[in-house]
C-alpha positions in Angstrom: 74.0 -193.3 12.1 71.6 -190.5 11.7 72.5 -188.0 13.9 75.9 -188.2 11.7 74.0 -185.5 9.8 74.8 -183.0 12.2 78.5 -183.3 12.0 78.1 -183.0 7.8 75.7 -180.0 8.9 78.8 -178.5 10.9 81.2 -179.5 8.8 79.6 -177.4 5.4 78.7 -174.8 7.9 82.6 -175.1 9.2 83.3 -174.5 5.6 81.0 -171.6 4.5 82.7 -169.7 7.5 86.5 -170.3 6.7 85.6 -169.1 3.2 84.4 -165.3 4.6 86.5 -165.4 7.6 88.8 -162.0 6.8 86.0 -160.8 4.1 85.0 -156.9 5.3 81.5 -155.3 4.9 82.7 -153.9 1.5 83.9 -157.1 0.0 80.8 -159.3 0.8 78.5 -156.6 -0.8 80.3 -156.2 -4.5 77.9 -157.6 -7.3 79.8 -158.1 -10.0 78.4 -157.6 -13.2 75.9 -160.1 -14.6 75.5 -161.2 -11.1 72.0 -160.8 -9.3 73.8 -161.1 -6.0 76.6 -160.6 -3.5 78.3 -162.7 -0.9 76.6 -161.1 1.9 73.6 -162.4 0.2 74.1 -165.4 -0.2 75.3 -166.1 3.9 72.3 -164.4 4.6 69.9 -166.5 2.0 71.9 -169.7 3.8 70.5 -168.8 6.9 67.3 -168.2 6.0 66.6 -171.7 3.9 68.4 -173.7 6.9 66.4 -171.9 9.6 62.9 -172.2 7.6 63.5 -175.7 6.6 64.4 -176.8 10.3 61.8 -174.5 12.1 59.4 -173.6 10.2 57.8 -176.6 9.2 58.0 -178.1 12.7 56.5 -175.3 13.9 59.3 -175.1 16.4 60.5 -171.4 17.4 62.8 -170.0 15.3 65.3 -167.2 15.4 64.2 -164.5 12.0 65.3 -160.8 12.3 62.5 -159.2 10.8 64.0 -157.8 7.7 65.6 -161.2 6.8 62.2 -162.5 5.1 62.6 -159.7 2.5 66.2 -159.1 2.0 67.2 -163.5 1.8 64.1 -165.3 0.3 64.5 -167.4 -2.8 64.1 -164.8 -6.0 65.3 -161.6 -3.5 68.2 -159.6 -4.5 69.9 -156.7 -3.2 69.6 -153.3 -4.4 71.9 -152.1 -7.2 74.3 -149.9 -5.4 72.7 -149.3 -2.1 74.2 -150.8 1.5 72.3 -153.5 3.1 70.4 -153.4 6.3 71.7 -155.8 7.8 76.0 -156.3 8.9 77.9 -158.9 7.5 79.3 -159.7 11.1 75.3 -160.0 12.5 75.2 -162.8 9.5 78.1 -164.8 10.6 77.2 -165.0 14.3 73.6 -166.2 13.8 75.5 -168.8 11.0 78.2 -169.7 14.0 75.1 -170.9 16.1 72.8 -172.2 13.8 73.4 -175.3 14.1 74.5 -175.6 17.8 70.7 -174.4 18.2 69.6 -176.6 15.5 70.9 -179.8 17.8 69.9 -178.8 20.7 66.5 -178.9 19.2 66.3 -182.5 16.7 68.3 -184.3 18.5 67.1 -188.0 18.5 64.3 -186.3 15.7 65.2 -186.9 13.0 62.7 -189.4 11.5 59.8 -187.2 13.0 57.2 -186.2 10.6 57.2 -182.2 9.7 53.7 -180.7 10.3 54.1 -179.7 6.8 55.4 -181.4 3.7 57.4 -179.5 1.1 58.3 -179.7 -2.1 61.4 -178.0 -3.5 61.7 -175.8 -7.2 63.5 -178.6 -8.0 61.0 -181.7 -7.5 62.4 -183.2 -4.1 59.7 -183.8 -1.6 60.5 -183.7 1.8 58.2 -184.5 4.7 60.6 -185.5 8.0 63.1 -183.5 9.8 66.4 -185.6 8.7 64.9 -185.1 4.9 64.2 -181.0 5.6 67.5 -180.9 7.3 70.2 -183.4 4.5 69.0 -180.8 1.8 70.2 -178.1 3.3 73.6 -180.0 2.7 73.0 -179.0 -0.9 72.2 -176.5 -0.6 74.6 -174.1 1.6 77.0 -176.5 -1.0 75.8 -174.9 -3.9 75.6 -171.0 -2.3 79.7 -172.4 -0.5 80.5 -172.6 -4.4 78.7 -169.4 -5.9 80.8 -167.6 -2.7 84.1 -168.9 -4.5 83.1 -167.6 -7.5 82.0 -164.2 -5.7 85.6 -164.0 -4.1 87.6 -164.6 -7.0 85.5 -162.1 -9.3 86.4 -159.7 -6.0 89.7 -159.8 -6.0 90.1 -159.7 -9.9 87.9 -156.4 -10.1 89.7 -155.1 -7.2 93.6 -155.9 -9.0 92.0 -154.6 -11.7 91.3 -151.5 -9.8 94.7 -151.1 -8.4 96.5 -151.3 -11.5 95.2 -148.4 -14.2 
């Protein structure tokens, strides 16, 4: 029953990349106002939580580009008006096989003990890879709903735009 949690895994993830599907570079880096971030940001902060939590604190290899560290952490933000380093397309395909490599790799693991135990801001404490791996379930739900919100504040500033 256990390894169920890779098809919820693929199934949020599933979800997260229907929602950006026909988004261009443009539209995932709008911050609207009172916003700290921008869709763009928030796939790429996806990424980095998921891949830390799964690799990281197995010590297993994991797949960083350099700059994510500094541009996705918790408490980053982008720039106020300046382009990211980083495409939005280069996001989606290391989110579209994420979790294929995530598998490939915990497969029949799940109860194994990390090689480092974690709490999160929050409180929960997690110390095996099924526990490091379910709250990422949350969590890409929470940054799925913030990208909603992102979407529709686009397309309202941009008919907004369009019609003065």
């Amino acid at each position: 029953m256990s390894e169920y949690l890779f098809t919820q895994l693929r199934f949020v993830r599933g979800n997260t990349l229907k929602l950006v599907e026909a988004l261009s570079e443009e539209q995932s880096e709008i911050v609207p106002e009172d916003f700290n971030n921008n869709i763009k940001w928030n796939l790429g902060h996806i990424y980095f939580i998921l891949e830390r939590n799964a690799f990281h604190f197995t010590q297993e290899d994991w797949v960083m580009p350099e700059v994510f560290p500094s541009l996705f952490s918790p408490g980053t933000k982008p720039e106020h008006g300046q382009r990211m380093p980083v495409s939005l397309s280069e996001i989606l395909e290391l989110l579209e096989n994420q979790i294929d490599r995530i598998e490939a790799t915990f497969s029949g693991r799940l109860k194994e003990k990390t090689t480092e135990d974690y709490t999160t801001s929050q409180g929960l404490y997690m110390s095996t890879v099924e526990e490091f791996l379910s709250c990422n379930l949350f969590h890409e739900g929470m940054h799925l709903d913030r990208i909603k919100v992102l979407k529709k504040l686009n397309r309202t500033k941009v008919n907004q735009g369009t019609n003065h």
